[in-house]
N, C-alpha and C positions, 0 to 999 in steps of 0.2 A: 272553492278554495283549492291552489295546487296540494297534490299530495304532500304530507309530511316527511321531513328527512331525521333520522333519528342516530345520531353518533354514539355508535358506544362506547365505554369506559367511562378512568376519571380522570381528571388533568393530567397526573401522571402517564398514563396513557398516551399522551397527547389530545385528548378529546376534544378540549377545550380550543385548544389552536385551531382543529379541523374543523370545528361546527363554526368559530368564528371566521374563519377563511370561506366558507360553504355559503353561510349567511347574505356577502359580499355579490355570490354570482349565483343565489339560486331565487332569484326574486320574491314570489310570494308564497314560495315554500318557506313554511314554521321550520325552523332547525334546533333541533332539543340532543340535549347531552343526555344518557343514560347509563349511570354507572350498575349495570345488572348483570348475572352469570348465562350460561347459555338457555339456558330456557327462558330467563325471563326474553333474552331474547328474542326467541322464537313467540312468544307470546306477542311482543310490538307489532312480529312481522302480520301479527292475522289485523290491524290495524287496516282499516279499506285502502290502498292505495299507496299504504308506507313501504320507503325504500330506508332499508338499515347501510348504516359505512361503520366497519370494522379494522382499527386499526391496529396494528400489527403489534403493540404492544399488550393489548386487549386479549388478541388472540391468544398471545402465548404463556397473559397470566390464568385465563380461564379455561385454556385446551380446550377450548372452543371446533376447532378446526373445521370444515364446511358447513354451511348453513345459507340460510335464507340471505345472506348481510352481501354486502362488496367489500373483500379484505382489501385492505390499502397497508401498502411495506410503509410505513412513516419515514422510518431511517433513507430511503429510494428516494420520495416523496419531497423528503427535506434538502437532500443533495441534488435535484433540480427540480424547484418548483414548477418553473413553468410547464415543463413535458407533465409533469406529475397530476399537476392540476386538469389540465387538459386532457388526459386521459382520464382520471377518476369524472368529471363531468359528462363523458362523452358515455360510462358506463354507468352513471343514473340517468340518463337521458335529460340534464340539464344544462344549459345555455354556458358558454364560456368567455369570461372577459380577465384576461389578461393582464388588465390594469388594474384588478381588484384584488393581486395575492395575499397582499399586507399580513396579517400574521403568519402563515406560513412562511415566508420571506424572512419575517422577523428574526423568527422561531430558528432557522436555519442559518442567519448571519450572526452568528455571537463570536468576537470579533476577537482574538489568540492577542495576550501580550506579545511583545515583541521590542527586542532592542536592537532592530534596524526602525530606516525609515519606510514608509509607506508604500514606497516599491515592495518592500518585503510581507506584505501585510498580506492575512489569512484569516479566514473563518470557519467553525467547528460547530459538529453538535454536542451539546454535554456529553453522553454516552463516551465520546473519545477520552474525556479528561477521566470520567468515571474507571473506564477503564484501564488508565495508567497507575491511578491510585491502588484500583484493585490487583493490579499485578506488582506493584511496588517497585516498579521499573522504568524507563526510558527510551523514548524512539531516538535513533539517531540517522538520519534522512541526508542521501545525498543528493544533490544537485547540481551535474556537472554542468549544465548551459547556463545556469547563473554563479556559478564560481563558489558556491557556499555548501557548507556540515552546517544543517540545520540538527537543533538535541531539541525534542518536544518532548517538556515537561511540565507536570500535573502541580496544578498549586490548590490551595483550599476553596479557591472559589471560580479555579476554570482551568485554562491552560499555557502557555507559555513559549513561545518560538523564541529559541536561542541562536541565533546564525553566527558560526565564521566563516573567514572567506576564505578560500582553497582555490586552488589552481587546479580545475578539472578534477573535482574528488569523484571515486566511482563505487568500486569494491569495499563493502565493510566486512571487518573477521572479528569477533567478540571473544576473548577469551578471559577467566578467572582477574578480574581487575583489571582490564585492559582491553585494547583494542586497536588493530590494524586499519588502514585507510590507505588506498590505491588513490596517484592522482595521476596527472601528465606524466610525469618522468622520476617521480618517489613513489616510494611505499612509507609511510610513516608509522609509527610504534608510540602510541601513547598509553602510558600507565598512570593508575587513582595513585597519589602520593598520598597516604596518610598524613593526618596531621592537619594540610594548606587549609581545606576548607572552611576550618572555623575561623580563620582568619579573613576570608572572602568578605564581603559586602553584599547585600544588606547580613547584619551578624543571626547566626542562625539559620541559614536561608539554605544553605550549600551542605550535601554530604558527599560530596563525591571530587575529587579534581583532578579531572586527566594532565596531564602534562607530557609533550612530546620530549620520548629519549633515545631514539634509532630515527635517523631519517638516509633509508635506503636508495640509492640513485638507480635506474631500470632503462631511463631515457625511455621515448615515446614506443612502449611494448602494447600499448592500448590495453592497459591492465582490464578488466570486468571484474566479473566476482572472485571471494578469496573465503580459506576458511580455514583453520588450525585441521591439523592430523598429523599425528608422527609425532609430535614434539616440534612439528615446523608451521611455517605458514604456507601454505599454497594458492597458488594464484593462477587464474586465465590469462594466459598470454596473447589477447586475439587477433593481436597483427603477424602472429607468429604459429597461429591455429596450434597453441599446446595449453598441459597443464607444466604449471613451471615454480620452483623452488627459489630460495635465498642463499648465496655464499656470499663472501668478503670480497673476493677476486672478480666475480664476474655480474654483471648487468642480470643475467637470471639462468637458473639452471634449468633448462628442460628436462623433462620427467614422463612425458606421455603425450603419443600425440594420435590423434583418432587414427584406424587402421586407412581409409581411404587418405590419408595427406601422406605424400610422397618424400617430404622435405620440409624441417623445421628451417621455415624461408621468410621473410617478411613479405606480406601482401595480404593477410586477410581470407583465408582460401576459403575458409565455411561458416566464418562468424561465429565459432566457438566461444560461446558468453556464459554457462552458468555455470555451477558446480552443487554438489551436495556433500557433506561430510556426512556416514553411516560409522559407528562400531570404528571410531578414529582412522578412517581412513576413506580416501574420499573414493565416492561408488556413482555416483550419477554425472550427468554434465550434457548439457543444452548446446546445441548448433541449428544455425538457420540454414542448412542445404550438404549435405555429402559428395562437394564440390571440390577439388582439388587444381586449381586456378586462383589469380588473385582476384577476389571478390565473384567468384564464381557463382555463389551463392545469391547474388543479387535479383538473377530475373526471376528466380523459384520462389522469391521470400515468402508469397503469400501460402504455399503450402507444401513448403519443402523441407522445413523444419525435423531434425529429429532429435531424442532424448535416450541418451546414451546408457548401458553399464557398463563400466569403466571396471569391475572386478570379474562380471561372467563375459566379457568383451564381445557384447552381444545391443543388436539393439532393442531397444523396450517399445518403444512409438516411433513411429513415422508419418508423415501425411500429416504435421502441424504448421501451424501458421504462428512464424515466430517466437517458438518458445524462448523461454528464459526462467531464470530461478527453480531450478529442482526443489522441493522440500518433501522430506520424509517427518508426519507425522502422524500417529496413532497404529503404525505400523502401515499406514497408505500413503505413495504416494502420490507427491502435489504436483504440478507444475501449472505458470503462469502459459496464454498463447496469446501474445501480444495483436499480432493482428486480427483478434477475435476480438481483443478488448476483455478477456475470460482469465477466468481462474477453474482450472479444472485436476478431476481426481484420474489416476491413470490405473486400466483393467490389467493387473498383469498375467491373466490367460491369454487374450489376445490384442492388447496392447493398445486399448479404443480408452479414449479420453471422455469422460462425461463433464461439460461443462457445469460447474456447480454455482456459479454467478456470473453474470456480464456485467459489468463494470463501464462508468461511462468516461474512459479514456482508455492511453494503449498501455498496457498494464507489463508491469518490471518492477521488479524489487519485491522480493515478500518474506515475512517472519510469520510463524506461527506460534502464539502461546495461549495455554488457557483456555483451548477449542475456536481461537479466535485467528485469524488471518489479517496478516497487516500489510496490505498491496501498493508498490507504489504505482499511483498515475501521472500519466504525461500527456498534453495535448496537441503533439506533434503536428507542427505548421507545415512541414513542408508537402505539401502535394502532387507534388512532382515526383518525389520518392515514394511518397508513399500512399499515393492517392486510390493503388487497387486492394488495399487492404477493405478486409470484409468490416473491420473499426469505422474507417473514416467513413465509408457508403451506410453504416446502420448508424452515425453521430456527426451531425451537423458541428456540431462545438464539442468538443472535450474539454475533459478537466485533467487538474494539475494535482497531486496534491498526495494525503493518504487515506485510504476507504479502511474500514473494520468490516470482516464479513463475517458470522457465525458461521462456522462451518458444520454444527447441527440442524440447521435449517436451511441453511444456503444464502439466507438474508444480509440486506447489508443491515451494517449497526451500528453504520456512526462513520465519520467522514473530519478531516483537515482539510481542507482546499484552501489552495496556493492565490491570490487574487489578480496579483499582476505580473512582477518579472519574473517568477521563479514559474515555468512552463514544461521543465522536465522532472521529471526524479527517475535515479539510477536503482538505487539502492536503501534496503528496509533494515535495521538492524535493532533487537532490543537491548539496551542496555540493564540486565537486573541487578535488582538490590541498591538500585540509587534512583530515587525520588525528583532529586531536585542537583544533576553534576556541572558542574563548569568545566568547559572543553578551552584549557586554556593555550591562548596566541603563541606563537613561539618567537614573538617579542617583546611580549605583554612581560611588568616588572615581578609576577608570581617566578615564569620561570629565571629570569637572569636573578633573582632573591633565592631560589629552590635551590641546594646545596646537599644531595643525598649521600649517605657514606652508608657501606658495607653496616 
């Protein structure tokens, strides 16, 4: 009889999913669930010829950590089965058939309400919804190559994709009730109006109700990211390689522009895209090359990248591939490097990036709350652009969508994927303190009914 395969945990764990996914491709290997702590563990392993599979939730209930077992990340696992599969077989030394993932598969397509049609449609793992509830908050996801603000929000029995449609939405800025939006040629201002929600549809459902009440004209400045400091809004202006401000009078106020650009000129000179807000005033900011040319930055992208201080006017990292998204959290920080496909932490002695996840698309947009990382992914078709990224050669297919990663372990821990037209995401923004908010149309009959007085 072939050796036995022994899963540990309990269904919660996932166990039950893997032993019956296991079952499927390891022929006349017995496959047994064992809900035990680490030693009973080790005890299985003196079994003649038994191979243990330890799944990642297993692990980190029973701090377990090495042992006789094969750790399997489940959250990894479940956002592409097939690789996943296929690797964990190939490390028990068992047969792989492709055509047998069926609960795994399952396990991993649980299917996001949604009030578009099917175009729009996406799949999550619980962990994601779990997650929103526990932070008592909201994702709001852009997506400029499909035109839409998606708001993913947590209901009692999963989760929920709420899309509008936008004209190239890019840059989110979150501030006390409210919330900025970069698109083509606005900047938008929408504020919670007390009050609408309870009146929304279905009754109960809604605590929250943006409504747009500033819509700023920019014309095509190729806004990126944005973020309150000062009392203002600030914005990347990256056809203009600055950070740039709001007046009445003018299209946009430039305010800073990296020391190598010569001239706040339109052309794109270094692909100036992220930004960070520290201590109200903004201190980091991402560019793809220290190029002073229109799009000069382009033949370097893959590692030409640098990540700026904007207050000691000095640079922090150099030699990335792609950055985007500065974040300071827990006193470290973050930045995404796109063409790694990574989320990584930055050394500030000497300025070296330790990747702390790969990610399986080209990663943009990211929020941190609750030790948790909310990165946006994209599966960037074009190959011709971007075909020498170190992404596309280590990922046959990417994915679209949003990963959760622990950033105490570096695991991922839960996953949104996008399934069919929505193939980029810009930007990750948490909406807190609203559960369940409606981003309402700015022709929809809330606002031309909405009538606010002093």
């Amino acid at each position: 009889m072939t050796a036995p395969l022994f899963v540990l945990g309990a269904s919660a764990d996932g166990a039950d999913v893997l032993a019956a996914s296991l079952r499927e491709v390891a022929g006349a290997a017995p496959v047994a669930v064992s809900d035990v702590d680490a030693d009973g563990a080790r005890a299985l392993a003196r079994t003649p010829g038994a191979r243990l599979v330890a799944p990642s939730p297993w692990l980190a209930r029973t701090g377990a950590g090495e042992g006789p077992w094969t750790a399997v990340d489940l959250a990894a696992l479940l956002a592409a089965p097939a690789d996943g599969m296929r690797a964990l077989c190939a490390a028990l030394g068992i047969a792989y058939d492709q055509a047998a993932l069926g609960p795994v598969e399952d396990a991993a397509r649980l299917a996001a309400g949604r009030d578009g049609d099917t175009a729009f449609a996406s799949t999550y793992t619980p962990s994601m919804a779990a997650a929103l509830r526990a932070l008592g908050g909201a994702l709001l996801v852009s997506t400029y190559q499909s035109g839409r603000l998606v708001c993913l929000r947590a209901t009692e029995d999963g989760l929920n994709t709420h899309f509008r449609p936008v004209d190239k939405p890019m840059g989110i800025a979150v501030g006390p009730g409210r919330f900025s939006l970069g698109t083509r040629t606005e900047i938008w201002d929408l504020r919670d109006v007390p009050g609408i929600a309870a009146h929304l549809d279905p009754p109960g459902a809604h605590d929250a109700c943006f409504l747009p009440r500033h819509r700023h004209v920019t014309g095509d400045v190729a806004v990126h990211e944005m973020g309150f400091a000062g009392g203002e809004l600030w914005l990347v202006a990256t056809a203009f390689s600055c950070l740039a401000t709001l007046d009445a009078d003018h299209s946009i106020v430039p305010r800073w522009t990296p020391p190598w650009i010569s001239a706040v000129a339109a052309g794109d000179r270094c692909h100036l895209n992220g930004m960070c807000v520290v201590d109200d005033r903004v201190r980091y900011v991402t560019a793809l090359g220290r190029t002073d040319e229109p799009r000069g930055w382009h033949a370097g992208k893959a590692t030409g990248g640098v990540l700026y201080d904007v207050v000691a006017e000095e640079v922090v990292a150099a030699g990335l591939s792609m950055p985007h998204s500065p974040r300071v959290w827990d006193d470290r920080l973050w930045v995404l490097q796109s063409g790694l496909g990574a989320l990584g932490v930055v050394d500030p002695a000497d300025g070296t990036v330790e990747v702390v996840c790969e990610l399986p698309g080209f990663t943009r947009g990211l929020t941190i709350v609750g030790g948790y990382a909310f990165v946006g992914l994209s599966q960037i078709r074009e190959t011709s652009t971007f075909g020498d990224l170190p992404v596309v050669q280590r990922l046959d297919e990417r994915q679209s969508g949003v990963w959760m990663v622990d950033l105490r372990s570096g695991a991922i821990a839960g996953f949104l994927r996008f399934e069919d037209l929505v193939q980029e995401v810009f930007d990750v923004a948490l909406l807190p303190g609203t559960r369940y908010p409606e981003i309402a149309d700015p022709s929809s009959t809330a606002v031309a009914r909405t009538v606010q007085l002093p």
